[in-house]
C-alpha positions as CSV (number, residue, x, y, z in Angstrom):
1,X,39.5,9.9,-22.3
2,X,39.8,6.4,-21.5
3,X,42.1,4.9,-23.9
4,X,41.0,2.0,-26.4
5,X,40.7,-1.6,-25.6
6,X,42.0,-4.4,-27.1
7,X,40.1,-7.9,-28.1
8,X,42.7,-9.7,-25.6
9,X,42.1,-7.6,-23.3
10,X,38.2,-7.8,-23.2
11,X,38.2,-11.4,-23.0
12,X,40.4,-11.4,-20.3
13,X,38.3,-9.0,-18.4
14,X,35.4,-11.3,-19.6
15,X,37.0,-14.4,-18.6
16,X,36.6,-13.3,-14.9
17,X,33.5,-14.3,-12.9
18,X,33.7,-12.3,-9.5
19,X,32.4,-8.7,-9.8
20,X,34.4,-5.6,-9.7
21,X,32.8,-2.3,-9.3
22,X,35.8,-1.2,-11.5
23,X,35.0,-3.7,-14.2
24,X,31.8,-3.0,-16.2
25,X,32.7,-5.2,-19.3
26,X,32.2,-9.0,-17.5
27,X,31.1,-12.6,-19.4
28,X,29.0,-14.8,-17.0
29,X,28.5,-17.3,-19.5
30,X,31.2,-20.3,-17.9
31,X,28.8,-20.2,-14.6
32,X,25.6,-20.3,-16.1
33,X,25.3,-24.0,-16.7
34,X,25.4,-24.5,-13.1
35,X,22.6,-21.8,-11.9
36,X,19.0,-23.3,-10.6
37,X,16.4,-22.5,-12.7
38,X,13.6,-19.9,-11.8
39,X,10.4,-18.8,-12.9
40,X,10.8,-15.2,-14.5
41,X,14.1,-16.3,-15.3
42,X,14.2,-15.2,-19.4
43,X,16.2,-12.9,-20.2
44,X,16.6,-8.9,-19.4
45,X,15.1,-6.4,-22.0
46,X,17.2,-3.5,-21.5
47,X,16.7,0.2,-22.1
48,X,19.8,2.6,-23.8
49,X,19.9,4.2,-20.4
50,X,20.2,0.8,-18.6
51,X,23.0,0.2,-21.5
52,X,25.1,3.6,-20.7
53,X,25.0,2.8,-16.9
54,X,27.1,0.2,-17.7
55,X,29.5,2.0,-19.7
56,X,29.8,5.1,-17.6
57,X,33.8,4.4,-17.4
58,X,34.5,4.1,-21.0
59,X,33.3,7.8,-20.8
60,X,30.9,7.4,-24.1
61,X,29.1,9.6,-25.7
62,X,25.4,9.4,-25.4
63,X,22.2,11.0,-26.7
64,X,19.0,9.3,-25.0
65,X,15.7,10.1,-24.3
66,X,14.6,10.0,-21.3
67,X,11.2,7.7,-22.3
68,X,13.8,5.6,-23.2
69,X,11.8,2.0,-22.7
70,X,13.4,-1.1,-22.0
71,X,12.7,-3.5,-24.7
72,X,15.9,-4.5,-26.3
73,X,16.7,-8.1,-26.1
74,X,20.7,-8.4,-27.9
75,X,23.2,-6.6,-29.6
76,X,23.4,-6.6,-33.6
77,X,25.5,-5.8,-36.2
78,X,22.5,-5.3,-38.6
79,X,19.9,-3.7,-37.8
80,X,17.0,-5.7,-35.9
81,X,13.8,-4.9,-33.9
82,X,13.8,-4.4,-30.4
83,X,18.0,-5.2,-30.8
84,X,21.0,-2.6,-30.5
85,X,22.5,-1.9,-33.5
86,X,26.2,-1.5,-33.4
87,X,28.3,-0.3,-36.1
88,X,31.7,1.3,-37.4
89,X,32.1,5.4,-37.3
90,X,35.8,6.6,-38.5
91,X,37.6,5.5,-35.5
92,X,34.2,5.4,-33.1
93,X,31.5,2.4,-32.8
94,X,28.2,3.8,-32.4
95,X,25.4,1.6,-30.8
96,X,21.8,2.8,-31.8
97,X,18.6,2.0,-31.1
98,X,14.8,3.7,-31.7
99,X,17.0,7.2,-32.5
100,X,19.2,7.0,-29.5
101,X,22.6,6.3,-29.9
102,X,25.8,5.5,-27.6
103,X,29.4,6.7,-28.9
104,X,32.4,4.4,-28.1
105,X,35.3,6.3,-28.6
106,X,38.5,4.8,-30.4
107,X,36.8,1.5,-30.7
108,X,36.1,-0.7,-33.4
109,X,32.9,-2.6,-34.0
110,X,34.3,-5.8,-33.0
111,X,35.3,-4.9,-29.7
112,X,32.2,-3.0,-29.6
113,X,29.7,-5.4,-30.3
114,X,31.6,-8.0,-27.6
115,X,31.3,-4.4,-25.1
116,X,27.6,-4.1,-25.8
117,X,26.7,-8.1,-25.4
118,X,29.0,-8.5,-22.8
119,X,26.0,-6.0,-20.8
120,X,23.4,-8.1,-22.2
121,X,25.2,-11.1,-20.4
122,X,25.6,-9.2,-17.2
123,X,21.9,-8.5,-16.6
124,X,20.9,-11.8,-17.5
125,X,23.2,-14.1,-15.0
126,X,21.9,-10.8,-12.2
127,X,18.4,-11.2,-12.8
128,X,19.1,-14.8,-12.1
129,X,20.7,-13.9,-9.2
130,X,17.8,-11.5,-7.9
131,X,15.8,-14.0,-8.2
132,X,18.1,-16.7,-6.5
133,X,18.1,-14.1,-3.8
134,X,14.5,-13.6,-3.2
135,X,13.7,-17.6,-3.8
136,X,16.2,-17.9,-0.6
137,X,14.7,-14.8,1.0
138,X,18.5,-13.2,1.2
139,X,17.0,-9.7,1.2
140,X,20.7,-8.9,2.0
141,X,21.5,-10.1,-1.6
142,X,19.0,-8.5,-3.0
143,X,19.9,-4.8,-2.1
144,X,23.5,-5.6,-2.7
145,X,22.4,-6.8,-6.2
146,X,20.8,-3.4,-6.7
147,X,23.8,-1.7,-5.4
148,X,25.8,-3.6,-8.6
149,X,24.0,-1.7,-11.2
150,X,22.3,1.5,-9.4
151,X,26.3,2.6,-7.5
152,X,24.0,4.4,-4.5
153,X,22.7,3.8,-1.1
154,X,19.6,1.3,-1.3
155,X,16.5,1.1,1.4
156,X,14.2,-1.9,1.4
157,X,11.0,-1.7,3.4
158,X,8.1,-3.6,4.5
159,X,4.3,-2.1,3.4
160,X,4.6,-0.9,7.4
161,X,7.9,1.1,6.8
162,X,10.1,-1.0,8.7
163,X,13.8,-1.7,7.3
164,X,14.0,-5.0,6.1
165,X,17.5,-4.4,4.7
166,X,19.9,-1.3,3.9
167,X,23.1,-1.1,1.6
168,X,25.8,-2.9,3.2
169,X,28.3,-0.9,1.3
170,X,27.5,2.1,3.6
171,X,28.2,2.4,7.5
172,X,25.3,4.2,9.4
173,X,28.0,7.5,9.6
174,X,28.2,7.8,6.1
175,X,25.0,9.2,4.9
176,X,22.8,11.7,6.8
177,X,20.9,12.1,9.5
178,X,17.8,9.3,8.4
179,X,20.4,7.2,7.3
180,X,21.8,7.0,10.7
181,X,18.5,6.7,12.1
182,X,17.2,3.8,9.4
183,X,20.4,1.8,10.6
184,X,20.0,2.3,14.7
185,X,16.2,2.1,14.7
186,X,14.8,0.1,11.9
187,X,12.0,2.4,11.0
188,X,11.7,5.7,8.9
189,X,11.2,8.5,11.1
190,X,8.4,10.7,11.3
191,X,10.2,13.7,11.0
192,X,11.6,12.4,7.3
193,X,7.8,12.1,6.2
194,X,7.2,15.5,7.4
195,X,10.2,16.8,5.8
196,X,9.0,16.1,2.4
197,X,6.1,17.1,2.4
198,X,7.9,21.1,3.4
199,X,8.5,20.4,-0.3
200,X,6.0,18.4,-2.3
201,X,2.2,18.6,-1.7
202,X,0.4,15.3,-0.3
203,X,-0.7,14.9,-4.0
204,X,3.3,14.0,-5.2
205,X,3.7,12.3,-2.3
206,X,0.5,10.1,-2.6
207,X,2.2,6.5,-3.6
208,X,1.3,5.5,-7.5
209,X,2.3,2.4,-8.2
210,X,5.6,4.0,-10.1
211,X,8.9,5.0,-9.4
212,X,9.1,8.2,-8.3
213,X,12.1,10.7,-8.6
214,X,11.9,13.3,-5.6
215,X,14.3,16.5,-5.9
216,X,15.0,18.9,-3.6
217,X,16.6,23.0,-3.7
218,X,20.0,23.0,-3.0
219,X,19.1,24.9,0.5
220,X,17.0,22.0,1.5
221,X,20.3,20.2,2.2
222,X,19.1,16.8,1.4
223,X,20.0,14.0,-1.3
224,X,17.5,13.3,-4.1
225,X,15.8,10.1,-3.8
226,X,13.6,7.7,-5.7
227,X,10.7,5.9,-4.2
228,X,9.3,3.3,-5.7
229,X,6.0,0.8,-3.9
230,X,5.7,-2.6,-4.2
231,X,2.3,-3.7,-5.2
232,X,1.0,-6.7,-6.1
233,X,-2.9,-7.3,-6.9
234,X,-3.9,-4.1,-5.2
235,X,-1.8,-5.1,-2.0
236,X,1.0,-3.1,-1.2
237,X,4.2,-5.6,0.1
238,X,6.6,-2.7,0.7
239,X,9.0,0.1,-0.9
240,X,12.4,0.0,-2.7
241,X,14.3,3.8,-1.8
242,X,17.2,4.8,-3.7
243,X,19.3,7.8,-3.0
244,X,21.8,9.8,-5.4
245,X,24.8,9.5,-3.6
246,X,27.6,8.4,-6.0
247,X,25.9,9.2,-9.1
248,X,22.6,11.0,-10.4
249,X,19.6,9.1,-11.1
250,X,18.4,8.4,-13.9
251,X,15.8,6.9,-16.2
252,X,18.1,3.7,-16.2
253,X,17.7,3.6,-12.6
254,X,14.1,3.5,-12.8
255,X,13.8,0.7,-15.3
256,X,16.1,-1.3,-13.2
257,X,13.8,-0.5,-9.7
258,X,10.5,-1.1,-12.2
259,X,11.7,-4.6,-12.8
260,X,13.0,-5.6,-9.4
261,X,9.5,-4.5,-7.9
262,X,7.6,-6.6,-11.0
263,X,9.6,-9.3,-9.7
264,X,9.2,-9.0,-5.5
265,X,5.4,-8.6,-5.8
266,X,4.5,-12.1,-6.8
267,X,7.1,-13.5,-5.4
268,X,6.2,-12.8,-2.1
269,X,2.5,-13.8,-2.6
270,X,2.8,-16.8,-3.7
271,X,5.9,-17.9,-0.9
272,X,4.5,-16.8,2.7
273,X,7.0,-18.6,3.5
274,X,9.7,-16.1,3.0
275,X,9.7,-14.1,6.3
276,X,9.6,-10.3,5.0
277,X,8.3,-8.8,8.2
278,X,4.9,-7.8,7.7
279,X,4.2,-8.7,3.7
280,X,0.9,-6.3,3.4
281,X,-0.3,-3.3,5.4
282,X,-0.8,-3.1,8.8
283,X,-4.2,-2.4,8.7
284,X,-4.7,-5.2,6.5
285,X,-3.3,-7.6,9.5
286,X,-5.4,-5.4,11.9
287,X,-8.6,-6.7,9.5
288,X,-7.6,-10.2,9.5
289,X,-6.8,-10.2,13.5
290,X,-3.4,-11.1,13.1
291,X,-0.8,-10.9,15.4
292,X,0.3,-6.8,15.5
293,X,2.9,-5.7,17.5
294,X,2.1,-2.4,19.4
295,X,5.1,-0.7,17.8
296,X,4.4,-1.2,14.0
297,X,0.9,0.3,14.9
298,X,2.3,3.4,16.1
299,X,4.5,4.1,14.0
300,X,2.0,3.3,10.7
301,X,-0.8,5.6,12.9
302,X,2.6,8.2,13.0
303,X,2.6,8.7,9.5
304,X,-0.7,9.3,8.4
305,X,-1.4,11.6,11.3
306,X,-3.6,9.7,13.4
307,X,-3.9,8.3,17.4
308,X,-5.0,5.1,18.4
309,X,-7.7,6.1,20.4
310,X,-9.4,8.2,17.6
311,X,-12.7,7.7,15.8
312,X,-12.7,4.8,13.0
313,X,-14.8,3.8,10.6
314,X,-14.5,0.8,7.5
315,X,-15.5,1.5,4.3
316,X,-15.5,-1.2,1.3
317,X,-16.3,-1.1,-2.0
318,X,-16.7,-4.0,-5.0
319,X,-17.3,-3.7,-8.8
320,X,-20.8,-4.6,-9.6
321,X,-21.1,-8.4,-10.2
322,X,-22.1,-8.3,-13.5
323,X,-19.2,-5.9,-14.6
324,X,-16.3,-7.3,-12.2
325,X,-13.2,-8.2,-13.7
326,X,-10.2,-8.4,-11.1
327,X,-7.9,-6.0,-12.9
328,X,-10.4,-3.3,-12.6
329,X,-10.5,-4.1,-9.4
330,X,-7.0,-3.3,-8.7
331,X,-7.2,-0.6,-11.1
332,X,-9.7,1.2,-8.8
333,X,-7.7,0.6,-5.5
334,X,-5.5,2.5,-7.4
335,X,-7.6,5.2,-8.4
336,X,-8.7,5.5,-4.5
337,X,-5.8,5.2,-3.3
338,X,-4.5,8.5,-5.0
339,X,-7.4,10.6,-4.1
340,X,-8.1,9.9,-0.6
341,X,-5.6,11.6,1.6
342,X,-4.2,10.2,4.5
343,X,-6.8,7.3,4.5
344,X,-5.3,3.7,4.4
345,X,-6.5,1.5,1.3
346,X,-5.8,-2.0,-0.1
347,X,-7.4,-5.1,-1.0
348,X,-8.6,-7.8,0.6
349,X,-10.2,-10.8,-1.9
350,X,-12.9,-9.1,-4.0
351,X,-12.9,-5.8,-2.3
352,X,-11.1,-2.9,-1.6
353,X,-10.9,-1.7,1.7
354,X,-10.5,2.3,2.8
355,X,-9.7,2.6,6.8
356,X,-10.6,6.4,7.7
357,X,-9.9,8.2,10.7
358,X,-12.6,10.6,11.4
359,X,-11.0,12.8,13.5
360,X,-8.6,13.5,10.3
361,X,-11.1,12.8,7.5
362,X,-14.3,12.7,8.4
363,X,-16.4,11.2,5.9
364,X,-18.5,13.8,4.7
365,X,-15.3,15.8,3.5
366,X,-14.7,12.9,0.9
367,X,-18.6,11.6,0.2
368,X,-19.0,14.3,-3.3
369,X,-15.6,12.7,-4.1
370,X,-17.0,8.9,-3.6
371,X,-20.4,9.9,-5.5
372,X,-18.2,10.7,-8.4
373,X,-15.9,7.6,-8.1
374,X,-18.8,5.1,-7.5
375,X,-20.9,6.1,-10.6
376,X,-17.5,6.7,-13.1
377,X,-16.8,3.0,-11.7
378,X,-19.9,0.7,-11.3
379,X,-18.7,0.6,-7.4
380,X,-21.1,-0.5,-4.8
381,X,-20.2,0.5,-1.2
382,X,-20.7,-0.9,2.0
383,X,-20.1,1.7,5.5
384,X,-19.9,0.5,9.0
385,X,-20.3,2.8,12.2
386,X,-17.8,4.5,14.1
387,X,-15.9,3.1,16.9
388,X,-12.9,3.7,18.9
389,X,-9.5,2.4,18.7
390,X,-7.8,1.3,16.2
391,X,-7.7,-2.7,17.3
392,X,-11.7,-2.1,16.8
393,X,-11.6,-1.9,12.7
394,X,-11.8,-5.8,12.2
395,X,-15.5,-5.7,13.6
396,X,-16.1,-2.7,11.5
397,X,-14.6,-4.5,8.8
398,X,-17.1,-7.1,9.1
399,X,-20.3,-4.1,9.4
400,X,-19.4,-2.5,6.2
401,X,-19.0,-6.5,4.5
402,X,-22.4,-6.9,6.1
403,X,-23.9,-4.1,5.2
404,X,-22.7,-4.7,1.3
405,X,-23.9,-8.2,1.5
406,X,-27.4,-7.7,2.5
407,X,-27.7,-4.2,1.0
408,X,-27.2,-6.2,-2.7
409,X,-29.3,-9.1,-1.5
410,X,-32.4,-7.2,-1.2
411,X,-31.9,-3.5,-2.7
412,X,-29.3,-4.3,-5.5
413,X,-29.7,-1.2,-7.7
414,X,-28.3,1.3,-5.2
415,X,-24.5,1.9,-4.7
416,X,-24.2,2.9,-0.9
417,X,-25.5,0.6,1.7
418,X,-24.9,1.8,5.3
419,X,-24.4,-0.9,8.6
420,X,-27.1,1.0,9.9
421,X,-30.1,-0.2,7.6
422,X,-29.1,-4.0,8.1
423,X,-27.9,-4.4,11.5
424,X,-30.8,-5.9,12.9
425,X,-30.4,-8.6,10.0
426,X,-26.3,-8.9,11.1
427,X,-27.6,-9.5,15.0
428,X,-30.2,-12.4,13.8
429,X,-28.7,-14.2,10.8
430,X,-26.7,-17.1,12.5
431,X,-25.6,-18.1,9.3
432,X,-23.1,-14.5,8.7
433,X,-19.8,-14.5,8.4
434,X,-19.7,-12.4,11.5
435,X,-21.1,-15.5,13.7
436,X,-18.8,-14.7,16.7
437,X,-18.9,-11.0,16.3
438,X,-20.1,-9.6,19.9
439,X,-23.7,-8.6,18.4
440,X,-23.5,-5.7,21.2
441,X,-21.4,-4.0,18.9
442,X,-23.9,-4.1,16.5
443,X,-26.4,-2.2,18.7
444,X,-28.1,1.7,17.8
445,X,-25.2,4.3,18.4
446,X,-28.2,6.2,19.9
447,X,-29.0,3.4,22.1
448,X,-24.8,3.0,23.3
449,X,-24.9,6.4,24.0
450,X,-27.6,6.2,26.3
451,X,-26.6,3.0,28.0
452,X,-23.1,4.7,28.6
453,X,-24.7,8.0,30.3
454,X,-27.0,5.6,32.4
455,X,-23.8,4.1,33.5
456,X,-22.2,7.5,34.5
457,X,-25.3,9.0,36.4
458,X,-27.4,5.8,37.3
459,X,-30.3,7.3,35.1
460,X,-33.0,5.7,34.0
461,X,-33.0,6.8,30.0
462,X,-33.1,3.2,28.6
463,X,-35.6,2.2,30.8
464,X,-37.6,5.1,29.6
465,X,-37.0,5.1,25.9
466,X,-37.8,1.0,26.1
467,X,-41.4,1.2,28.2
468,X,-42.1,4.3,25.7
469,X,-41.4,2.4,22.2
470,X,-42.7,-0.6,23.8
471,X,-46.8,1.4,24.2
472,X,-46.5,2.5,20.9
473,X,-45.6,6.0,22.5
474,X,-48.4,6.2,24.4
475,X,-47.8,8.9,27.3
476,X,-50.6,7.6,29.4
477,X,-49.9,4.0,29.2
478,X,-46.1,5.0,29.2
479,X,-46.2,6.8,32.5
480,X,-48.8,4.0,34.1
481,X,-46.0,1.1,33.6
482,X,-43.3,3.8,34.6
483,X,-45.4,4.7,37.6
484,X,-44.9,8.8,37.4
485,X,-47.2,11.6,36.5
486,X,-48.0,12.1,32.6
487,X,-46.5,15.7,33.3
488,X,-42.9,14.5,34.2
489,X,-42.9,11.9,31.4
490,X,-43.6,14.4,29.3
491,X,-40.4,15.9,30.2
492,X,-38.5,13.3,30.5
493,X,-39.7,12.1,26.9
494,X,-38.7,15.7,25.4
495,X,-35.3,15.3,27.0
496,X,-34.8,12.3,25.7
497,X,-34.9,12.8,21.8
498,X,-33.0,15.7,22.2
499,X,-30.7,13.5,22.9
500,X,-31.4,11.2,20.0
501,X,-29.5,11.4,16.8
502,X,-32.3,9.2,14.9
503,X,-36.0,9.8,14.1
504,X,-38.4,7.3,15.9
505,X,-41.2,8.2,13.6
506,X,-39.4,5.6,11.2
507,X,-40.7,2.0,11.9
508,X,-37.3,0.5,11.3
509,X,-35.4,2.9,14.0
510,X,-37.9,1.7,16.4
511,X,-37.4,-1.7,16.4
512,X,-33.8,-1.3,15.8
513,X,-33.5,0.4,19.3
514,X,-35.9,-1.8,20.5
515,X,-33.5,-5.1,19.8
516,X,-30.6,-3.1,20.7
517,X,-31.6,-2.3,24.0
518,X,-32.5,-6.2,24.5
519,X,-29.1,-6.9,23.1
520,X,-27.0,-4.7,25.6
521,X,-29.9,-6.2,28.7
522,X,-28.0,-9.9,27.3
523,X,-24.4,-8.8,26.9
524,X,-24.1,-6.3,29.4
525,X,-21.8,-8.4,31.8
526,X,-19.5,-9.3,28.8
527,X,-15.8,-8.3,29.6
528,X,-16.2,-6.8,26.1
529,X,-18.9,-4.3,27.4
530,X,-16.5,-2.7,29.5
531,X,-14.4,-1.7,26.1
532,X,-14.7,2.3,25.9
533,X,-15.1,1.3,21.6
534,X,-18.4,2.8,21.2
535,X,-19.2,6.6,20.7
């Protein structure tokens, strides 16, 4: 038991303003006249747990939930709402608040109360220096301010995974194996991903917008860690990883990570100008046709399982106008977020954007799932085709926006609109946001197909499916423009929609293909054309 401390002696603890990871009892007061002022900067509400972190070398008794909130604003010596309420037991203080209590042993209520306020102090002048930190973009400073109150190894990432900063107070020897890897490589590695999930279920590992606290059996030979995403308006900036190294986690802990991450998210919103590495996901800079480097792609396509040359296709979705609100919005990211497995979401403006690979999920394993969602919601939904290659989902982007936009503008009541139904309207409308888009891209998958086997085997299928559609199907007039017998027309007709996906009964199909195949006779000689994007 730690012996009892004197009123001298806590104010000359107090008195000092450098921090000591011995010292837990420290009054910031004298410097903070001279500390810039910040946005967010009011003071700390603390929780019991948050309280007792503090305290841990006094060796207190404590009994404290672990829904412990953090709402308390000051120490009392009466009691107050949402205050701690410190008082004289025999020889013992006892702070209490909302039924939970702290136990100060052989310490009277003076020295107490100057114990407990002297924590409130603390937490203010280090929020004001988190935020210092992240106004100067010392991301440095800000995991070594975490490391002041959580005492274990801290990771700070970007939305792509990459290590932005790591705990200096730990060597790249110290840890474990990841550890060592984090510090050489700058990236989580693939097997660590793969590790965890020997021992949760992609459900638990699915990020929520909370902390998470993951444990492991002691055979599993690995520290316990805490996770916790940094989202802001539906976009994820990146994640804050704690692991227990020099002491166990707890719900403290949490509250601590919960407020950092409240405070990161707008911050880095609203100054770009703070170089964070990438500040949203990958895919989201992928959409927007920023700069990507090759590397951060493959190791974001590492993680959820997929290759870059796979099939991709763009879905959006947006609240119905006359029910959108924007934190439903974000509320619904959320919601698809946790159900659809290993498909990348966030939000872009007014909708929310799912990326799906469907060689790993292919979209009718999740449509009964996306019925559900859309009608529970009011979501509309807007689908582009397939294509290959990763780099090939801004276009798509733009298919499924398109498909949304004109699917509302002139059939508002349904909920799914596909590309398919409106690309002749996104080739012709020179007024689209897609102006620029190679309208090739936009042609009938049928007709690509077709185009691409001509290619291989200098056939003549387009030529044949065009001079067919373009005699109203008409075998004899067909095979007199074609000039061949009716017989092998009517052969080469049957082969041909067997090889068709789409029914050319429909009037719509037919003059789709009909514009396509004019499209691909106009952009043919495009470098672009040579892209093997199209399936």
């Amino acid at each position: 038991m730690m012996p009892g401390i004197k009123c001298g002696e806590i104010r000359g603890i107090m008195g000092q303003n450098t921090f000591c990871p011995h010292h837990y009892i420290i009054n910031y007061n004298a410097g903070r006249a001279a500390a810039p002022a910040y946005d967010g900067g009011s003071a700390v509400k603390l929780s019991m747990w948050m309280i007792a972190n503090r305290l841990d070398m006094l060796e207190p008794e404590i009994s404290i939930k672990d829904s412990a909130k953090a709402t308390l604003r000051s120490a009392r010596k009466a009691y107050a709402t949402d205050c701690v309420y410190v008082y004289q037991d025999g020889a013992d203080s006892v702070c209490m608040a909302d039924g939970d209590w702290i136990r100060l042993k052989d310490m009277d209520e003076k020295q107490a109360f100057e114990v407990i306020q002297s924590v409130f102090d603390f937490y203010d002048h280090w929020n004001e220096a988190v935020l210092h930190a992240l106004q100067e973009g010392d991301y440095d400073g800000l995991t070594g301010k975490l490391w002041q109150v959580l005492r274990n190894p801290i990771i700070l990432m970007d939305a792509n995974r990459r290590v932005i900063s790591l705990s200096k107070q730990y060597s790249e020897d110290d840890l474990d194996e990841e550890w060592k890897y984090l510090s050489e490589f700058g990236y989580s590695s693939v097997k660590s991903i793969e590790y965890l999930r020997r021992f949760y279920n992609t459900a638990q590992l699915n990020e929520s917008q909370e902390p998470k606290v993951f444990r492991f059996p002691p055979e599993a030979g690995r520290r316990d860690c805490m996770f916790a995403p940094i989202y802001y308006k539906g976009v994820l900036y990146g994640r804050i990883s704690v692991l227990e190294e020099s002491r166990p986690l707890n719900a403290g802990d949490m509250e601590i990570v919960k407020h950092v991450v409240a405070l990161m998210g707008p911050y880095l919103e609203q100054r770009p100008q703070v170089k964070v590495g990438a500040v949203h996901s990958v895919f989201l800079d992928l959409v927007l046709e920023n700069p990507v480097d090759d590397k951060t792609v493959e190791y974001q396509l590492k993680y959820l399982g997929w290759k870059r040359n796979d099939l991709f296709r763009v879905m959006i979705f947006t609240i119905r106008p006359e029910q959108y609100q924007e934190e439903a919005l974000f509320t619904v990211a959320g919601l698809l977020g946790e159900n659809l497995r290993r498909v990348a979401v966030f939000t872009k403006g007014a909708y929310i954007v799912a990326v799906l690979d469907e060689s790993v999920v292919p979209e009718n394993r999740i449509l009964p799932l996306l019925d559900i969602i859309l009608q529970k919601n009011g979501l509309q939904m807007g689908k582009s085709f397939c294509a290959r290659g990763i780099r090939a989902i801004s276009y798509l982007y733009r298919q499924s926006l398109a498909a949304l936009h004109y699917g509302r503008k002139f059939n508002p009541g349904k909920d799914v609109y596909h590309f398919y139904q409106c690309a002749m309207d996104y080739i012709l409308d020179k007024n689209g946001v897609w102006v620029g888009d190679n309208p090739a891209y936009a042609c009938h998958p049928d007709v690509i197909r077709l185009w691409k086997l001509d290619r291989k085997s200098s056939g003549n299928r387009l030529v044949t499916l065009w001079t067919y559609l373009d005699n109203d199907r008409s075998l004899i007039n067909t095979a007199q423009q074609l000039y061949i017998h009716r017989s092998t027309l009517v052969y080469r007709i049957k082969k041909l929609l067997d090889e068709l996906t789409c029914d050319i009964t429909d009037a719509y199909t037919r003059d789709y293909i009909k514009l396509s195949i004019r499209m691909l006779r106009l952009y043919q000689d495009l470098p672009l054309m040579t892209d093997d994007i199209f399936i």
